[in-house]
N, C-alpha and C positions, 0 to 999 in steps of 0.2 A: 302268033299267039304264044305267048311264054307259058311254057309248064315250069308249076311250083313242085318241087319234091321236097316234104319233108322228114327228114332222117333221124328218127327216134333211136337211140343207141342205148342195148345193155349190153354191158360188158364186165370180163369178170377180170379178165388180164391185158385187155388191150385190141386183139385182134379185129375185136366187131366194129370197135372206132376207125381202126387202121383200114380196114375194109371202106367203112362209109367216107372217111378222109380220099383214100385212091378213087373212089368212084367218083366224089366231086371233081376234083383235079383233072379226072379223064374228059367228065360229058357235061361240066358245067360250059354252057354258051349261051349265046343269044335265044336260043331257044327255049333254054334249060339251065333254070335256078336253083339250086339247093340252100337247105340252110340242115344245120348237123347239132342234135342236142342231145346230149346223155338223159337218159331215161331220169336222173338223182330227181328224187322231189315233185317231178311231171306227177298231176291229176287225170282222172279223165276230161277235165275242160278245157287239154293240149288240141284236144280235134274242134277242128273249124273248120265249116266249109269253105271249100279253094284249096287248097293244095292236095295234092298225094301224097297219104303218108307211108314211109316206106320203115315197115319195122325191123332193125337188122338185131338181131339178136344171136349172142353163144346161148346153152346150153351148159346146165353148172352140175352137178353133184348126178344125184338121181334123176335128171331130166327135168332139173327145176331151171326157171327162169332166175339168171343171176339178179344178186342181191342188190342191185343199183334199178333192177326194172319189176322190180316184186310189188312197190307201190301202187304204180302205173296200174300193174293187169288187177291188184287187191281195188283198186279204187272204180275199175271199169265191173270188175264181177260186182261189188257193193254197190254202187250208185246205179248200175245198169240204165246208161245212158242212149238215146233213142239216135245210132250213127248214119239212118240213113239219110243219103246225100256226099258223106264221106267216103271219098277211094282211099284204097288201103293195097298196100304189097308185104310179103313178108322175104326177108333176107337170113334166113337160116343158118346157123354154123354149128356143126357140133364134131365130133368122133364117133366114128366108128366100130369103134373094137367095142363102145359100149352102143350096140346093134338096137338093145332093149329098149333104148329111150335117145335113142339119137336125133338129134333134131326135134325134141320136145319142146323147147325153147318157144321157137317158133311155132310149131304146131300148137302148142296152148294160147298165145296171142292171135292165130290165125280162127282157128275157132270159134273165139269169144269174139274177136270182129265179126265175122260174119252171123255170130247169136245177136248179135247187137243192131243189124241192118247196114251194117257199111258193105260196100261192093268190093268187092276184089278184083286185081287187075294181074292177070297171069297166074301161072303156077310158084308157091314157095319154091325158094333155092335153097338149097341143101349142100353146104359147103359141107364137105370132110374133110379135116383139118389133119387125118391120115393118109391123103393119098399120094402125097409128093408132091402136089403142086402147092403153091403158096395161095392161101385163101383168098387174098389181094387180086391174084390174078382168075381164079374161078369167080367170084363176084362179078370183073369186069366184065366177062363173059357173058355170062347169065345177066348183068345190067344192059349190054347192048343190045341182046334180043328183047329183053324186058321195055325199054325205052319204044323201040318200033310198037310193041302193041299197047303200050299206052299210049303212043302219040294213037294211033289208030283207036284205040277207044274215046278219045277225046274227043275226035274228029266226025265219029259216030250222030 
């Protein structure tokens, strides 16, 4: 059985793409198909059922969702569209040093999925883009454990 991942991307300088780009490259196989779209323009009638949507998002100023995926969540809060049957992951990136609202990004998409009835599959990742490692590489991470329990929730 082929798992669909679909990789929603906001981004405000590159990293969230660079992230979702590494991750294809790593676990696309036979098993495991992605396909990768910048958030620009996406409505809420992106979500279909069949695949898993995986939301990888930076974190922009005050914990707002960068300005390429601001659409996206405006059009999912206004139209408040009925997601259950939709799986959904969040791919979080933010800094640190701003503690207050780190990982907002994601935490405000995560939320509003689950107000909406989509299911989630694992815990958001919370990349910190201060801690030395290269974001690229905490993703991969956090995606290989993430991939076994979605294969396992599929399988359910």
């Amino acid at each position: 059985d082929v798992m669909q991942i679909e990789i929603l991307i906001a981004t405000m300088t590159g990293t969230a793409e660079r992230v979702a780009q590494e991750i294809e490259l790593t676990y696309a196989d036979d098993q495991t198909q992605f396909s990768l779209q910048l958030m620009d323009d996406l409505s809420a009638d992106v979500f279909q059922p069949g695949p898993i949507y995986l939301i990888c998002t930076a974190t922009y100023g005050q914990g707002d969702i960068p300005d390429n995926g601001q659409a996206l969540y405006d059009s999912l809060k206004e139209s408040r569209p009925n997601l259950a049957g939709i799986s959904f992951a969040v791919l979080g990136l933010g800094d640190m040093t701003y503690a207050d609202t780190f990982n907002h990004g994601g935490q405000q998409f995560e939320t509003l999925l689950n107000e909406l009835g989509a299911s989630q599959i694992g815990e958001r990742a919370q990349i910190d883009a201060n801690d030395g490692e290269l974001p690229e590489d905490v993703g991969l991470e956090w995606m290989e454990q993430w991939l076994e329990t979605a294969r396992n929730a599929e399988q359910a």
